[in-house]
C-alpha positions as CSV (number, residue, x, y, z in Angstrom):
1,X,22.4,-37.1,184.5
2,X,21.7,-38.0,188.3
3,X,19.2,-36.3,189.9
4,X,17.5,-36.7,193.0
5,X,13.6,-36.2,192.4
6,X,13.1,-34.9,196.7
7,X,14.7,-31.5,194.8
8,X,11.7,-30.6,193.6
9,X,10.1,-31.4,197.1
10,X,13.1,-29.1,198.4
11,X,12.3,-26.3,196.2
12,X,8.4,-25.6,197.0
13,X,9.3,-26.4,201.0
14,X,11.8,-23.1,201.0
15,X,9.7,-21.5,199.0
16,X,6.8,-21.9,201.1
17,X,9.4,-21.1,204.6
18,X,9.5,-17.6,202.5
19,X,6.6,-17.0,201.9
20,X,5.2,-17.9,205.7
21,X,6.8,-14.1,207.2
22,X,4.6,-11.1,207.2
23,X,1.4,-13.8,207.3
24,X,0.3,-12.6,211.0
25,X,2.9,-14.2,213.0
26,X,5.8,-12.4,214.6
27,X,9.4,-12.7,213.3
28,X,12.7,-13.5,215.2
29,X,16.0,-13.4,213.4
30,X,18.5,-16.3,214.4
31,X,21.9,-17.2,213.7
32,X,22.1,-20.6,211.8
33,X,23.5,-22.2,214.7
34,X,21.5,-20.5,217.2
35,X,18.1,-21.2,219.8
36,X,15.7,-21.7,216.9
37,X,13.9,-24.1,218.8
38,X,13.5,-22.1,222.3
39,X,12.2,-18.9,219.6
40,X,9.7,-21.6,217.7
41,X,8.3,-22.7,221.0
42,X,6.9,-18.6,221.7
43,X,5.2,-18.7,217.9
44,X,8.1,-16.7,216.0
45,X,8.3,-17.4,212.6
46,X,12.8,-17.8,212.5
47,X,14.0,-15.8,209.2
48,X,18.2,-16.8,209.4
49,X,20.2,-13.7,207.6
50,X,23.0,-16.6,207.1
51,X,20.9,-18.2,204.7
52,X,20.3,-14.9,203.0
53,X,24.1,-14.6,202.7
54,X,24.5,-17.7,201.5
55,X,21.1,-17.4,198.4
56,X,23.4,-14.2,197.4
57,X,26.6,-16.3,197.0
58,X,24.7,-18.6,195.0
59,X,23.1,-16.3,193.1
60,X,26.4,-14.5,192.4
61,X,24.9,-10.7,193.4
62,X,27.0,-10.3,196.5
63,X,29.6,-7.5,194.1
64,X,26.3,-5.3,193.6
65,X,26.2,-5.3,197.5
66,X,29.9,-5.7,199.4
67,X,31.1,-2.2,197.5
68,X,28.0,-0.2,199.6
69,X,28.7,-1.9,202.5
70,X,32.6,-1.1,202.7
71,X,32.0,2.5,201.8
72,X,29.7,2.5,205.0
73,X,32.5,1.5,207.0
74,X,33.1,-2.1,207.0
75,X,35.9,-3.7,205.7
76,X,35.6,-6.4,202.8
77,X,37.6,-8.3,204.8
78,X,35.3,-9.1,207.2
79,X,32.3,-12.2,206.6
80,X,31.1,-11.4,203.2
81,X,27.9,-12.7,204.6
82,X,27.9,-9.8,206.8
83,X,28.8,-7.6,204.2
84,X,26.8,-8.9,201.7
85,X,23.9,-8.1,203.6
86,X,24.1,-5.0,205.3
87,X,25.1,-3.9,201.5
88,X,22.2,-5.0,200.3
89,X,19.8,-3.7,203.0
90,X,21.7,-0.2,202.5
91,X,20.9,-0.7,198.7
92,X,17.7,-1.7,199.3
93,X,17.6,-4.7,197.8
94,X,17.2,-8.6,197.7
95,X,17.3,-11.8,195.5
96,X,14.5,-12.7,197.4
97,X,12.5,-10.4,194.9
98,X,13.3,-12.1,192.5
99,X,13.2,-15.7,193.4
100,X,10.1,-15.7,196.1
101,X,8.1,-12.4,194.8
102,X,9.4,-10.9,198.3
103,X,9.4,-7.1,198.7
104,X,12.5,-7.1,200.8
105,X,14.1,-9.1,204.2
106,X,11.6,-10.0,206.5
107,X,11.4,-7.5,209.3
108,X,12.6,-8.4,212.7
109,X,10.3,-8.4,216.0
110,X,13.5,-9.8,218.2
111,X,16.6,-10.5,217.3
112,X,19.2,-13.3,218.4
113,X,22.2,-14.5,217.9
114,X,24.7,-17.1,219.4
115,X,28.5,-16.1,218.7
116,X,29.4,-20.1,219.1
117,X,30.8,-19.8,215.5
118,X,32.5,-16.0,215.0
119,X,32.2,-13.1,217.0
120,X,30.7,-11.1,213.3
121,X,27.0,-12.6,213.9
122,X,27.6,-10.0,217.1
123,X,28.2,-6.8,214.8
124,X,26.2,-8.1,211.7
125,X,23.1,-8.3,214.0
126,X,23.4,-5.6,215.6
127,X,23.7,-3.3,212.8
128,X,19.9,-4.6,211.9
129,X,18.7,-4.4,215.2
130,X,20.3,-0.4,214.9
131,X,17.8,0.1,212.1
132,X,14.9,-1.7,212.8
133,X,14.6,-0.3,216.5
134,X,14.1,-3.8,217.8
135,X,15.5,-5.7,220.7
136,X,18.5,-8.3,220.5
137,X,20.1,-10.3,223.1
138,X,22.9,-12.7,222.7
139,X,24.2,-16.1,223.7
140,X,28.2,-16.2,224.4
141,X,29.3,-19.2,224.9
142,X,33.2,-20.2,225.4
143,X,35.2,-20.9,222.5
144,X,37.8,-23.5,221.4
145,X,36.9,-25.9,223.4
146,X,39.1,-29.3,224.0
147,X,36.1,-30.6,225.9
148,X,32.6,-29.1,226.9
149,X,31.8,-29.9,230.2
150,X,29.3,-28.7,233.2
151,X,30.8,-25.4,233.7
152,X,30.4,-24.7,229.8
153,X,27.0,-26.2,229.9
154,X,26.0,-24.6,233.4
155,X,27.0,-21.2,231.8
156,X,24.9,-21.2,228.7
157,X,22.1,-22.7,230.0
158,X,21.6,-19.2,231.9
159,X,22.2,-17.5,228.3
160,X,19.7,-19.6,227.4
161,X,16.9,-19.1,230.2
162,X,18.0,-14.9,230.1
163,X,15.9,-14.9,226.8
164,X,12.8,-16.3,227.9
165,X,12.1,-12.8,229.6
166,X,13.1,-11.0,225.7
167,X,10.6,-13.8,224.2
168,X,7.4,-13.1,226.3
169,X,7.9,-9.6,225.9
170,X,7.9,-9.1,222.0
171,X,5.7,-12.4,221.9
172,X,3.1,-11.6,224.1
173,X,2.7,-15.4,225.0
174,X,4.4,-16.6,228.3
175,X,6.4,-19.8,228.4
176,X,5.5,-22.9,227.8
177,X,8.5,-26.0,229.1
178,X,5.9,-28.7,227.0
179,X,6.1,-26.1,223.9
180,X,10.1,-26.2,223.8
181,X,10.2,-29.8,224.8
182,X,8.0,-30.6,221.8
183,X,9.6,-28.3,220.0
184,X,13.5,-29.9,220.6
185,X,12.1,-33.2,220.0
186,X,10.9,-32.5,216.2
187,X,14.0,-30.8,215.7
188,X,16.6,-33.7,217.3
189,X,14.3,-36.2,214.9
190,X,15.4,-34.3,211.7
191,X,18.8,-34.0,212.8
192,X,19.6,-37.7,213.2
193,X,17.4,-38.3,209.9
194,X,19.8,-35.6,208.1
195,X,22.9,-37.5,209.7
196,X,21.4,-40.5,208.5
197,X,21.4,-38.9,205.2
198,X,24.6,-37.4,204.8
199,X,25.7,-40.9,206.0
200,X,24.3,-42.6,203.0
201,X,27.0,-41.1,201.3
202,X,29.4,-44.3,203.0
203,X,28.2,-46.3,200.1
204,X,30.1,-46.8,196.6
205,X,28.9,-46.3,194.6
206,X,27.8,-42.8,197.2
207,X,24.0,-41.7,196.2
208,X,24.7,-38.2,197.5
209,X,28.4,-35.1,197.5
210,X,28.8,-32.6,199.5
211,X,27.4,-30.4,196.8
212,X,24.4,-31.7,197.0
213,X,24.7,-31.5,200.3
214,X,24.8,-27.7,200.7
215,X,21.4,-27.6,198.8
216,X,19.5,-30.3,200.7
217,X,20.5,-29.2,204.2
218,X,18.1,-26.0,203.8
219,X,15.1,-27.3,205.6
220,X,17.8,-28.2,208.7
221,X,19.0,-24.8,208.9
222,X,15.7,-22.9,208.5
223,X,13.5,-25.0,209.4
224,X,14.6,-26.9,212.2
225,X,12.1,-27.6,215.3
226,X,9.3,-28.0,212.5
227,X,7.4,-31.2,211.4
228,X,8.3,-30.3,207.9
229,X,11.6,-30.7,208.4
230,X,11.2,-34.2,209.3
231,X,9.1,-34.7,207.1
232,X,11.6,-33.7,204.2
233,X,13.9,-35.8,205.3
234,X,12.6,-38.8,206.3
235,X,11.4,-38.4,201.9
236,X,14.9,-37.6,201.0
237,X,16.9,-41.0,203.0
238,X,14.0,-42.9,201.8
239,X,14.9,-41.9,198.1
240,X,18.8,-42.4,199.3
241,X,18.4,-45.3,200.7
242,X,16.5,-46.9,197.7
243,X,19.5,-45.5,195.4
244,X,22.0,-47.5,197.6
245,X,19.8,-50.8,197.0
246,X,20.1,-50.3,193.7
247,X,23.9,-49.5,193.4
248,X,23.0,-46.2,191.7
249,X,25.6,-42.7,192.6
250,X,25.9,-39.4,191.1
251,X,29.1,-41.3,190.0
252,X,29.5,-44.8,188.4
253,X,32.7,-45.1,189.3
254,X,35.0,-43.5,192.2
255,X,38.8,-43.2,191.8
256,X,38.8,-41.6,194.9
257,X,36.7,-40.2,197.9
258,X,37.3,-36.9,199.3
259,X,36.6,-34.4,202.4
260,X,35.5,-30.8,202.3
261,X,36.9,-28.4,205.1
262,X,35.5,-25.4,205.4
263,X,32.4,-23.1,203.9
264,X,31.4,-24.0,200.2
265,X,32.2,-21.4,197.4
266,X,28.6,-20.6,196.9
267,X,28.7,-19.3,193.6
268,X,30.7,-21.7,192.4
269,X,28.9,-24.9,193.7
270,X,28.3,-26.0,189.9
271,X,31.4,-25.4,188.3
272,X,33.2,-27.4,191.6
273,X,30.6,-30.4,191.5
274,X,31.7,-31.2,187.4
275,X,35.0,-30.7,187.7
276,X,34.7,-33.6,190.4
277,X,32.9,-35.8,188.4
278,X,34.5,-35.0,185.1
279,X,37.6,-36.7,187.5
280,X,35.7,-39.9,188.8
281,X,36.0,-37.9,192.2
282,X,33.8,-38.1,195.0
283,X,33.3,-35.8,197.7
284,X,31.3,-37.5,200.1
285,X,31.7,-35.4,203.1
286,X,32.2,-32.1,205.1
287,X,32.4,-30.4,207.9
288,X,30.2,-27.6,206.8
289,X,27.4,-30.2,206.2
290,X,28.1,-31.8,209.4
291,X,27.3,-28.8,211.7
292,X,23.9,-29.5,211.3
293,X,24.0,-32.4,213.3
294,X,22.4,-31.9,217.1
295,X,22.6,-35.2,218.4
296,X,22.8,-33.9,222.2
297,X,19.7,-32.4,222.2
298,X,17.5,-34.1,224.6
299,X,13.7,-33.2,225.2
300,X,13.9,-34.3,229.2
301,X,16.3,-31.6,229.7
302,X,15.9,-29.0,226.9
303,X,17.8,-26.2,228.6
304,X,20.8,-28.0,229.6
305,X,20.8,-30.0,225.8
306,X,20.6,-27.2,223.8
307,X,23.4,-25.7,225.6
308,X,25.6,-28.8,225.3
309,X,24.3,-29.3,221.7
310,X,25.2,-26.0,220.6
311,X,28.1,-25.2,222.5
312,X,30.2,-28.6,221.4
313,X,29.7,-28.3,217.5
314,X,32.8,-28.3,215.6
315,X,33.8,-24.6,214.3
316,X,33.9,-23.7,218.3
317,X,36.5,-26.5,219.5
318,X,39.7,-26.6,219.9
319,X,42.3,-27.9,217.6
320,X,42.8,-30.6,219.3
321,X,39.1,-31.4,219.1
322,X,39.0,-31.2,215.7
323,X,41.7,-33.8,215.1
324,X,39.6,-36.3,216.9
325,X,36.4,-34.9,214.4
326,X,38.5,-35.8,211.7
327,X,39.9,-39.0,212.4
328,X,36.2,-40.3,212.9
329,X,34.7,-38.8,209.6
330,X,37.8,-40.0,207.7
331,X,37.5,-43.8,208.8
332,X,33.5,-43.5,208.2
333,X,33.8,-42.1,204.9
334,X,37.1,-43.9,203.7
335,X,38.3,-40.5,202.6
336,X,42.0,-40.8,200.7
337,X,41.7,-37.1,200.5
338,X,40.9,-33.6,201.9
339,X,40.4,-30.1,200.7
340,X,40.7,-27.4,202.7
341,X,39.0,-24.1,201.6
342,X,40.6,-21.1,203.1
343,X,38.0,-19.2,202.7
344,X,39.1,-15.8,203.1
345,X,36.5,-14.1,204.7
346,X,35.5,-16.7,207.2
347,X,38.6,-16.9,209.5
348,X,36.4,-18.9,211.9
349,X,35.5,-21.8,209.4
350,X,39.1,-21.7,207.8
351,X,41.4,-24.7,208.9
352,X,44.3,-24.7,207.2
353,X,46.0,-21.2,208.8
354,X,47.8,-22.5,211.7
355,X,49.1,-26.1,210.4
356,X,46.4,-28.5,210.8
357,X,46.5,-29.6,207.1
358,X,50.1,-30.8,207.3
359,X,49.4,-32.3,211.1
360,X,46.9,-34.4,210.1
361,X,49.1,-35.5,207.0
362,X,51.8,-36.5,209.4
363,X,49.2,-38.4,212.0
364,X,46.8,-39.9,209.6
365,X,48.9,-40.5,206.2
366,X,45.8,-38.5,204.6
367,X,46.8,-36.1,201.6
368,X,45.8,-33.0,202.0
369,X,45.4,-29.7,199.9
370,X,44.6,-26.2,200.8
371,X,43.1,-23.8,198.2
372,X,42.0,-20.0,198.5
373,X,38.6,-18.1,197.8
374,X,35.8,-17.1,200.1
375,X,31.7,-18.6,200.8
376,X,30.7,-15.4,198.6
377,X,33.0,-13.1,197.3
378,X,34.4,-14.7,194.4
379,X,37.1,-11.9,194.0
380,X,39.1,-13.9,196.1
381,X,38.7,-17.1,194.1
382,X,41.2,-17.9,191.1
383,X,39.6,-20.7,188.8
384,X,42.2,-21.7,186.6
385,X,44.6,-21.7,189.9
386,X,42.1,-23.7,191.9
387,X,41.2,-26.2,188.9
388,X,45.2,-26.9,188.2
389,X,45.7,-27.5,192.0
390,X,42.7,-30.4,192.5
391,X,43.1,-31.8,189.4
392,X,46.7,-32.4,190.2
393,X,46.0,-33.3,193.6
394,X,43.9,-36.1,192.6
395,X,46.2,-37.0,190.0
396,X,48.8,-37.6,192.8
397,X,46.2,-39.7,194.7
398,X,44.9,-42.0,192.1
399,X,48.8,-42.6,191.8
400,X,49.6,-43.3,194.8
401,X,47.0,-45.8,195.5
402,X,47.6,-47.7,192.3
403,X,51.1,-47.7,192.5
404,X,50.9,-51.0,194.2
């Protein structure tokens, strides 16, 4: 069975990112695609309730939550991340007991959010920052974007510089340009390293899947800014890298490559990763994966960078945009196919409502299927519906590329 031994790294690196709040230092909440590195340049330790949402997917305990949160008023049709959590704060309760000896969530000093991927990390956050009596101040940059330009850039970077008054205050330390500056640079340097990474997966036979993926790109999301991070993944392409030498994949064989659109189905992660390989499939690529990737960010001009950087990433462009997104992955990956999840409580990360499957069908000649569920609540999966449709999806690919 293929493993990659930097798991077991992985595992005692998040563990040890839990364990770090209530140690002494404040705590700022962030969104996963938000300022962490402006926050890690004032001292915060950065807890990201995304990645919370995403451990209770996984774990499969988001139905003990979503109920309590609905009858409190919100509607499970809404980010089961959001609901998910706010359920489980109202019932008191966390996996993090379980997995990390944690008594509950980290509590917040600050809070902060960016609403450059859905306008839910807006209401989710506040909701906390309701309970906990803490501040919160938000960045909102424009959306859909065809192109992000000075304007776009000019107006974030205020967002950006608005918080530095928010982050002395609960802080106590004033700030420091060098801190941030350092800061960006640590974090840019993991980011290319976990592009370089996920781009290992150009090789057949591919040494890494989007599944495994979704597991290694923790340290990126909560750890980013940090020399760990870089650290962890300079360890993981060097194990990659060596795995390519040696011709050695988590498959021995590819009948075809294939693209994920869209948020994984977290609690079915497992179940999706052997029916791929039980089909000689590999899925060497994804957009989810791919939002980690902060190539803009530029320590000469940290303001101005991180707005660019987080204002241009791919769930806040334009259709258009996207297309172009696309057409680059699919020629670097050699995909022959792509799945889109509609995931039905993530209309933000969903792709496939308003044509773009069939579009880039027509443009690119690149099969495409759509199937339904959600990032957490598995209600709205089918597995025997979803299993039928990719198997005979791939079944149509594999004969339409031997046919000749």
């Amino acid at each position: 069975m293929y493993q990659l031994k930097t798991t077991k790294v992985l595992r005692q690196v998040m563990k040890d990112h839990f364990l770090s709040f209530g140690k002494g230092k404040k705590t700022a909440w962030c969104t996963s695609v938000g300022p962490a590195e402006l926050l890690r340049s004032f001292g915060f330790e950065v807890y990201f309730p995304e990645n919370h949402g995403a451990l209770m997917g996984a774990t499969r305990t988001v139905i003990d939550y979503i109920p309590t949160a609905v009858k409190y008023g919100y509607s499970g049709h809404v980010c089961s991340y959001t609901t998910a959590d706010i359920g489980a704060f109202l019932c008191k309760d966390t996996p993090l007991k379980k997995h990390y000896g944690l008594d509950g969530i980290p509590k917040p000093d600050l809070i902060v959010y960016n609403t450059n991927q859905c306008r839910e990390v807006e209401d989710w956050f506040t909701f906390f920052a309701d309970q906990y009596k803490c501040p919160i101040v938000g960045i909102h940059p424009p959306r859909y974007l065809d192109e992000v330009g000075k304007d776009e850039v000019d107006l974030v970077t205020k967002q950006f510089k608005r918080l530095i008054p928010f982050c002395e205050q609960v802080s106590g330390n004033k700030f420091d340009i060098d801190k941030f500056r350092d800061v960006l640079k640590l974090s840019k340097e993991a980011t290319l390293l976990w592009q370089q990474v996920l781009q290992t997966a150009r090789a057949t036979p591919a040494p890494l899947s989007f599944f495994d993926g979704t597991i290694h790109m923790g340290p990126i999301v909560v750890l980013r800014g940090t020399q760990i991070a870089k650290d962890y993944y300079q360890a993981l392409l060097h194990e990659l890298q060596e795995n390519v030498l040696n011709g050695i994949g988590f498959l021995k064989q590819e009948s075809c490559r294939m693209f994920w659109d869209g948020m994984p189905i977290w609690g079915k992660l497992r179940t999706l990763a052997d029916l791929f390989i039980q089909n000689n499939t590999a899925v060497v690529a994804s957009t989810y994966c791919n939002s980690w990737i902060f190539d803009d960010f530029d320590e000469a001009n940290p303001f101005e960078s991180s707005a660019l950087a987080y204002t241009k990433i791919f769930i806040n462009r334009s259709e258009k945009a996207k297309v172009e997104f696309f057409r680059n992955w699919f020629e670097l990956y050699r995909i022959d196919g792509v799945i889109f999840h509609d995931s039905k409580t993530c209309f933000n990360n969903s792709n496939a409502k308003f044509g773009l499957p069939q579009r880039l069908q027509e443009e690119m000649g690149i099969p495409t299927l759509v199937i339904e569920g959600d990032l957490c609540d598995l209600r709205f999966f089918s597995e025997g519906q979803s299993v039928t449709k990719i198997e005979t999806f791939i079944e149509q690919i594999e004969s339409s590329k031997y046919a000749y």
